[in-house]
C-alpha positions in Angstrom: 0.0 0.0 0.0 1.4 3.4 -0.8 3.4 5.2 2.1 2.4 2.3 4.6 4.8 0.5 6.4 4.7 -3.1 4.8 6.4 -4.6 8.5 3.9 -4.0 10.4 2.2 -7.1 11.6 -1.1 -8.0 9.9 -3.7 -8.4 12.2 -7.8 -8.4 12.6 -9.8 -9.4 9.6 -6.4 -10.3 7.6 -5.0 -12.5 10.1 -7.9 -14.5 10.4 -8.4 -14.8 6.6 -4.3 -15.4 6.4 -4.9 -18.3 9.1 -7.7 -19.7 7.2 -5.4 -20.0 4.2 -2.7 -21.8 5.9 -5.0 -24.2 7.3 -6.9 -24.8 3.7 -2.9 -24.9 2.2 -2.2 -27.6 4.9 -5.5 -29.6 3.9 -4.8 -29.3 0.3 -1.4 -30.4 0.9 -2.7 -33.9 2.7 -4.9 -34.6 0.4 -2.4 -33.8 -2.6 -0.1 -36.2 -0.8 -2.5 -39.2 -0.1 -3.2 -38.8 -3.8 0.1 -39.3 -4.7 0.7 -42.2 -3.0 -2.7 -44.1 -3.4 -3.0 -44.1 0.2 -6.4 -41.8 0.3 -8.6 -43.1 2.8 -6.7 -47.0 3.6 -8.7 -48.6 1.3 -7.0 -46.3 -2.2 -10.4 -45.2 -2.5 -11.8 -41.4 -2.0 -15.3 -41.3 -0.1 -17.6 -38.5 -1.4 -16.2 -36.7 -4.8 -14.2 -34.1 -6.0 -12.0 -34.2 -2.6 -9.2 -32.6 -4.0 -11.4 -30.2 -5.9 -13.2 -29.3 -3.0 -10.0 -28.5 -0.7 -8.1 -26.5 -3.7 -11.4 -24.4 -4.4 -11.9 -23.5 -0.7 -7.9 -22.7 -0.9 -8.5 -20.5 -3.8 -11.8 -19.3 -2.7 -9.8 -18.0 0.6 -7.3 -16.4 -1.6 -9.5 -14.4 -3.6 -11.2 -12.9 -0.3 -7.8 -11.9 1.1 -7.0 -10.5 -2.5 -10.0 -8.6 -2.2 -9.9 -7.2 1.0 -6.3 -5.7 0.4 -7.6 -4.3 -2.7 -10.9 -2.8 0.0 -7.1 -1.5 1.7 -5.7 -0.2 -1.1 -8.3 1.4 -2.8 -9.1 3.7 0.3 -5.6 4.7 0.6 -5.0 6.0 -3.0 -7.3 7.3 -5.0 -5.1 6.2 -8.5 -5.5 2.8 -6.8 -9.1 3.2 -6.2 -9.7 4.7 -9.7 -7.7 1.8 -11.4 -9.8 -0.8 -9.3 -13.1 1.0 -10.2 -12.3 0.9 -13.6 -11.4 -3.0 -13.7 -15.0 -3.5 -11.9 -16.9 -1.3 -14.6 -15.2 -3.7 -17.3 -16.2 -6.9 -15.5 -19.7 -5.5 -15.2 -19.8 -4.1 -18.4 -18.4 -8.0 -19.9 -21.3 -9.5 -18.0 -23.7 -7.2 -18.9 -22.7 -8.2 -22.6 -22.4 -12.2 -22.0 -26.4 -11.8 -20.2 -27.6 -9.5 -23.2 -26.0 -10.9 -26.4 -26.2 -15.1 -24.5 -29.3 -17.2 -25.0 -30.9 -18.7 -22.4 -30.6 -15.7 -19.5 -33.9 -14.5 -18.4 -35.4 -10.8 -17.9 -34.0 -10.9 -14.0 -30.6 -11.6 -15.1 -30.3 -9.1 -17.2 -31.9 -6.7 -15.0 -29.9 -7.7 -12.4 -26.5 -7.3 -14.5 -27.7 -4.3 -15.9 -28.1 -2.7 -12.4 -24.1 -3.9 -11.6 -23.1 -2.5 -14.7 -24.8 1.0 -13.7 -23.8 0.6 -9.8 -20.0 -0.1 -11.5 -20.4 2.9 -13.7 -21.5 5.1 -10.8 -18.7 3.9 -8.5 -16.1 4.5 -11.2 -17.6 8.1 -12.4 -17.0 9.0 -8.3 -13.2 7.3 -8.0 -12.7 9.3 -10.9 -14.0 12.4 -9.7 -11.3 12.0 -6.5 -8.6 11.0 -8.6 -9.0 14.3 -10.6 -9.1 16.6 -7.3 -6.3 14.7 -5.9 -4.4 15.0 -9.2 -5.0 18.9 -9.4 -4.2 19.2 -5.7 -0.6 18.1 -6.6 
């Protein structure tokens, strides 16, 4: 994050998502290892499906939350940050928007629903920007 001190020791909502990550790493990492070795549950048989799916997923799911929530950090920090991030979100919205309006199958709510992210994205972008300019002239 600009002008923060990157030593300082992560703690609150951060830790607790960094825990969860090393826990989900240390799961994944079993079950990559009893799949190696054909060991899996003592009989060389998985029970249930997709278990190293599922503990790879809940690994990346954790991931993409703590990749979000230093973004939430970042983005309220610097407002090129937060324009840069606002912008990536109206082009995401604005992609789905597209795939929902142009794609078969998607009903009315879906594409009211998308069109309503799009706008919310647009809005949110239209503000960053807005900052970004006063900060830039304040310089």
């Amino acid at each position: 994050m600009a002008g923060e001190n990157r030593n300082q020791t992560t703690n609150g909502r951060r830790a607790e998502i960094l825990r969860r990550i090393s826990d989900a790493a240390f799961e994944a990492i079993k079950a990559i290892e009893l799949e190696l070795s054909g060991i899996r549950d003592g009989d060389g048989l998985w029970h249930g499906s997709g278990v190293i799916d599922a503990v790879t997923g809940q690994l990346a799911a954790l991931c993409s939350i703590y990749a979000e929530v230093e973004l939430k950090d970042m983005r309220s920090n610097d407002p090129e940050e937060e324009r840069n991030y606002a912008l990536r979100d109206l082009a995401r919205a604005q992609d789905e928007h597209y795939e929902k309006c142009l794609g078969e199958g998607w009903s009315a709510k879906d594409i009211e629903a998308a069109e309503a992210r799009r706008q919310q994205a647009i809005d949110k972008f239209l503000a960053a920007d807005k900052k970004w300019q006063e900060w830039r002239n304040a310089a």
